[in-house]
Each structure stands twice: as structure tokens, then as C-alpha cells.
C-alpha positions as CSV (number, residue, x, y, z in Angstrom):
1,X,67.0,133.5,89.5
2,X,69.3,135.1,87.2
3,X,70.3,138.1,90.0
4,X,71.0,135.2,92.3
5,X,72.8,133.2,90.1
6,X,75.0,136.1,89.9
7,X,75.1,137.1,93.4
8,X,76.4,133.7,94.2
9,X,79.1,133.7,92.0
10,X,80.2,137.0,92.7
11,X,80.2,135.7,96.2
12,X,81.9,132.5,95.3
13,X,84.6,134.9,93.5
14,X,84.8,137.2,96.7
15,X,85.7,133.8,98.9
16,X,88.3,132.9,96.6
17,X,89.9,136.2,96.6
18,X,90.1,136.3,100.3
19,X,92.1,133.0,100.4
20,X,94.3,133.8,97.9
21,X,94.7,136.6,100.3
22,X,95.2,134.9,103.1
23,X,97.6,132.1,101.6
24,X,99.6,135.5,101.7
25,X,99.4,136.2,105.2
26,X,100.5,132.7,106.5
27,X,96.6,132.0,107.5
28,X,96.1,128.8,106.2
29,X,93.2,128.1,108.5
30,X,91.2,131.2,107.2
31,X,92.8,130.1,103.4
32,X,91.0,127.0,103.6
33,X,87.8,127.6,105.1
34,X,87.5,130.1,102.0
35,X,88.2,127.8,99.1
36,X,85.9,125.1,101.2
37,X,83.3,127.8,100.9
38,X,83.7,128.7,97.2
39,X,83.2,124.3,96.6
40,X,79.8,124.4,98.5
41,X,78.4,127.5,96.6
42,X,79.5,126.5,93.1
43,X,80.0,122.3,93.7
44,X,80.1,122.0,89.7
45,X,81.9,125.0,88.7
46,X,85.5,124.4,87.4
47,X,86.6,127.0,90.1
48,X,85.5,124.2,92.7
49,X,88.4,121.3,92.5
50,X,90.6,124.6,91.9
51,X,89.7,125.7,95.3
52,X,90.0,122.1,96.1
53,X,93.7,122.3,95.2
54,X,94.5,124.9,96.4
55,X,93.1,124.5,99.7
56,X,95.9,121.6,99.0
57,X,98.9,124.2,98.2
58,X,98.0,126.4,101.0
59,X,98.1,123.8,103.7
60,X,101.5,122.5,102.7
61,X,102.5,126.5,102.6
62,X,102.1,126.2,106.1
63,X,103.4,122.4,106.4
64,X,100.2,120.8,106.9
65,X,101.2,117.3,105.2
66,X,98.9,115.2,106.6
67,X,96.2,118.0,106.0
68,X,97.0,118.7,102.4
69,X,97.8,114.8,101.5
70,X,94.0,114.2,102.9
71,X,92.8,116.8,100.5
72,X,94.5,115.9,97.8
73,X,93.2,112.4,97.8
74,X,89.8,113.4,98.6
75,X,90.5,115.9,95.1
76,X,91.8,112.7,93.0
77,X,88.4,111.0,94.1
78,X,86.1,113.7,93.3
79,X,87.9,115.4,90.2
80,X,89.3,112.3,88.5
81,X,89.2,113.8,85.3
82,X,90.4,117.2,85.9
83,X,93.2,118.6,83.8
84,X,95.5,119.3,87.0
85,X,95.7,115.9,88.1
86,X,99.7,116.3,87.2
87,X,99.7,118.6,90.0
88,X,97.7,116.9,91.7
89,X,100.2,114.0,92.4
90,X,103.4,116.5,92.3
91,X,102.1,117.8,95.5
92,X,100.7,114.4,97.1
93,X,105.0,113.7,96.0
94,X,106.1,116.7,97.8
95,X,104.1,116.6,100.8
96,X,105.2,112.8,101.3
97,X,109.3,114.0,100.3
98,X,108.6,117.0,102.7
99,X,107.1,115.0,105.3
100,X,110.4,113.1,106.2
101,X,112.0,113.2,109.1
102,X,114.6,110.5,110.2
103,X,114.8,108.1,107.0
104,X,116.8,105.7,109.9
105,X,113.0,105.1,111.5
106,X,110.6,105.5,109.0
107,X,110.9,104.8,105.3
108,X,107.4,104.6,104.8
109,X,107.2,108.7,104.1
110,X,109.8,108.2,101.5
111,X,108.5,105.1,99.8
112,X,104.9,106.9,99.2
113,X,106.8,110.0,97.9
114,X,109.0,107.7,95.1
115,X,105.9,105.9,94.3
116,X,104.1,109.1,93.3
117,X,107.1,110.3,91.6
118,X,107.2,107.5,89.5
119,X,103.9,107.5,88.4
120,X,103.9,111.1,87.4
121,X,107.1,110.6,85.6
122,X,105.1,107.3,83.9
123,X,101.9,109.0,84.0
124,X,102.9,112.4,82.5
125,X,106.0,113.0,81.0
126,X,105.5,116.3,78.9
127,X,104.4,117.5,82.3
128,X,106.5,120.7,83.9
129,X,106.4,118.4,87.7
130,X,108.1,115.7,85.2
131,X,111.8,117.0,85.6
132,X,111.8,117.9,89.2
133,X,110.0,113.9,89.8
134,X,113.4,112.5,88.1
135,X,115.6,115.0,89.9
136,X,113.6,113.8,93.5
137,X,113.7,110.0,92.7
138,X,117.7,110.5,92.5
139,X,118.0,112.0,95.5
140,X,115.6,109.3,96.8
141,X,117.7,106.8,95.7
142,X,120.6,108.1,96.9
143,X,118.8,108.0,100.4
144,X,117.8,104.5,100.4
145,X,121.1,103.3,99.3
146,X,122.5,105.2,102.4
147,X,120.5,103.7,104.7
148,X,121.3,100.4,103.4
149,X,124.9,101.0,103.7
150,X,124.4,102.4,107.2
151,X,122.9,99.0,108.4
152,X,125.7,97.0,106.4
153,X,128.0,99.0,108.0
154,X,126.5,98.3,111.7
155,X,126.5,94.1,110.7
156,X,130.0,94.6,110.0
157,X,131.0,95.9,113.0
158,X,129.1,92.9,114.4
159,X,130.7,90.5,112.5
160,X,127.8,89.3,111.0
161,X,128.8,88.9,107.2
162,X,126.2,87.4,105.2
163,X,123.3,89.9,106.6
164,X,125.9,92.6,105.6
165,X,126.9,90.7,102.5
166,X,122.9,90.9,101.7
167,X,122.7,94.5,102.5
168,X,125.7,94.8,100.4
169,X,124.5,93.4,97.2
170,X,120.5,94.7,97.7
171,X,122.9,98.5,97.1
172,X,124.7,97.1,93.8
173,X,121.6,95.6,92.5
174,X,118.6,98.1,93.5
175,X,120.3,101.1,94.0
176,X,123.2,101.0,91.2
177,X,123.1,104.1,89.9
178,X,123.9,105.8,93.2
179,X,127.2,106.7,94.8
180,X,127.5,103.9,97.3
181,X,127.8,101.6,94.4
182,X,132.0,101.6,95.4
183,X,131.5,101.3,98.5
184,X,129.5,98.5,98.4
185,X,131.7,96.6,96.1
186,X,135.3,97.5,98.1
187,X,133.4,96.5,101.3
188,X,132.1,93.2,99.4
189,X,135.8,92.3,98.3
190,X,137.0,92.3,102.1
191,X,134.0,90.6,103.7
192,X,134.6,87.6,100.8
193,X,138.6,87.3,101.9
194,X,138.0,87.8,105.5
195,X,135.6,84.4,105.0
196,X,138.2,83.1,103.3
197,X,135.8,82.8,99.7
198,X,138.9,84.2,97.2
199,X,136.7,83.3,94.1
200,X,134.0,85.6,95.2
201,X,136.4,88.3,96.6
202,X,137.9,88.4,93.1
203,X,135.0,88.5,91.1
204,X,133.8,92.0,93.0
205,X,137.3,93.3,92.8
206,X,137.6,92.6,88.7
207,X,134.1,94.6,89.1
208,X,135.3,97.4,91.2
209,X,138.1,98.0,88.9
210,X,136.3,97.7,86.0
């Protein structure tokens, strides 16, 4: 039992080796059939939810988001406990930031990505992932608040001031520590006199130059 016992993890090491090998190669197909194999021979080894994540890594090597989100939530549900679980959610962030395409279309990619960002940077702090999540939600940020602008812009050109004036003030309010904060505001002032409300116009220019 013994001689088994150590044929089967000496196999289970062998499989690991080889997808480690062929994360090298680009063969993420091979990469992951290998780390699935080294679960099912050793399910209650700690070198199982390693494969598990890195099965993970090695399909987002290769741009695989859907593949490596759907492992990595299949690894937060068997592993909860595991002492990765800051990578864990650093590379669910990643796939989700890597994932988008047109921001115009579909937010919903970058909305998943802030949210994981944010609970890392909650969740774990002192973690290494903790720096690049702040550095990520800024640029974030700085997407939303374009897009916003972009559609204020567009109701402008319309004509249609208070859906822009809206638009306008979601930028100032949610997204006021990017650089469309000016923009916003100057574009507030002219909307407010062009309407004829002077009060208003004022108040955002005192604002703007302050």
C-alpha cells in the first residue's frame, strides 16, 4: 500500500511537471488536462487546489477568460479556506479587467472586475495583488467616468439638458476623483445659463474655480 501510495504521488508529481511544462509551450489545453489529472489522483493533497489554480493561471496565459473565471469559482467553492484565496480573486479581477472589450456596449465585464478589486483591497490588504487592485480601480474609474461623459456629451448635442445635466452630476458625485471632474463642472456651468438658471450656473462656476 505503501509502494503505491508512492507510485501515485510520484505520478501525481510527474503530471504536474508536465503542465508546468506545457504552460511554457503555449499548450494550455494539454496544461490543464495535467493539473486536472494531479486533483483526481491526490483530491486531498495541498498540491490539488494548486493545480486547481493553476489550471486557472494557465488558461488566462492563453486568454481563456471565461475558462479560467469558471475555474476559479469552482476553486473558491471547493478550497474556501486555502491560503491563496488572495490570488484567487486577483485573477477572477484580471480575467474580468482583461475580458473587456468595448466599455461603450458592455459594462458588465468591468463592473465584476471593480467589484473583485474591491473586495481584495477590503478583504486583504497586506496582500502583494493589494497595490495593483488600487492602481486597477483608478483606471476603472477613470473608464466609467468617460463613458458617462461620452453619453452627456451625445444629450448635449441633442439638446436634451437635464439627462445630460444627470449624467453630468452622476461624474462629480461617483466618479470625483477622476479627470473629467472639470469637464463636468465647465459643461454644467453652460448647460445652467443656456436654460437661463444663473443661480445654479454660478454655484458650479464658484466650484470650478475653486
Amino acid at each position: 500500500n505503501e509502494i503505491e501510495g508512492d507510485n501515485l504521488e510520484q505520478q501525481m508529481i510527474e503530471s504536474y511537471k508536465s503542465a508546468m511544462a506545457a504552460i511554457d509551450t503555449g499548450d494550455v489545453m494539454f496544461a490543464t488536462k495535467k493539473f486536472k489529472e494531479v486533483e483526481l489522483l491526490y483530491p486531498q493533497s495541498d498540491w490539488a487546489p494548486k493545480a486547481s489554480l493553476m489550471a486557472s493561471y494557465a488558461y488566462w496565459t492563453q486568454q481563456f477568460h471565461r475558462d479560467s473565471i469558471n475555474e476559479l469559482k469552482r476553486f473558491l467553492n471547493l478550497y474556501p479556506k486555502n491560503k491563496h484565496l488572495d490570488y484567487a480573486y486577483y485573477l477572477l479581477a484580471i480575467n474580468y479587467y482583461d475580458s473587456i472589450i468595448d466599455e461603450k456596449k458592455d459594462l458588465r465585464p468591468l463592473e465584476e472586475a471593480k467589484n473583485y478589486f474591491i473586495l481584495l483591497k477590503n478583504k486583504y490588504p497586506e496582500s502583494d495583488y493589494a497595490m495593483d487592485a488600487k492602481y486597477k480601480l483608478e483606471l476603472i474609474e477613470d473608464i466609467l467616468a468617460a463613458k458617462e461623459m461620452y453619453i452627456a456629451r451625445h444629450y448635449i448635442k441633442k439638446e436634451k439638458w437635464i439627462a445630460a445635466i444627470n449624467r453630468l452630476k452622476f461624474v462629480i458625485t461617483e466618479h470625483d476623483t477622476t479627470i473629467y471632474v472639470e469637464e463636468a463642472l465647465h459643461r454644467l456651468v453652460e448647460i445652467y445659463y443656456i436654460i437661463g438658471l444663473e443661480a445654479e450656473a454660478k454655484k458650479y462656476a464658484n466650484t470650478l474655480g475653486y
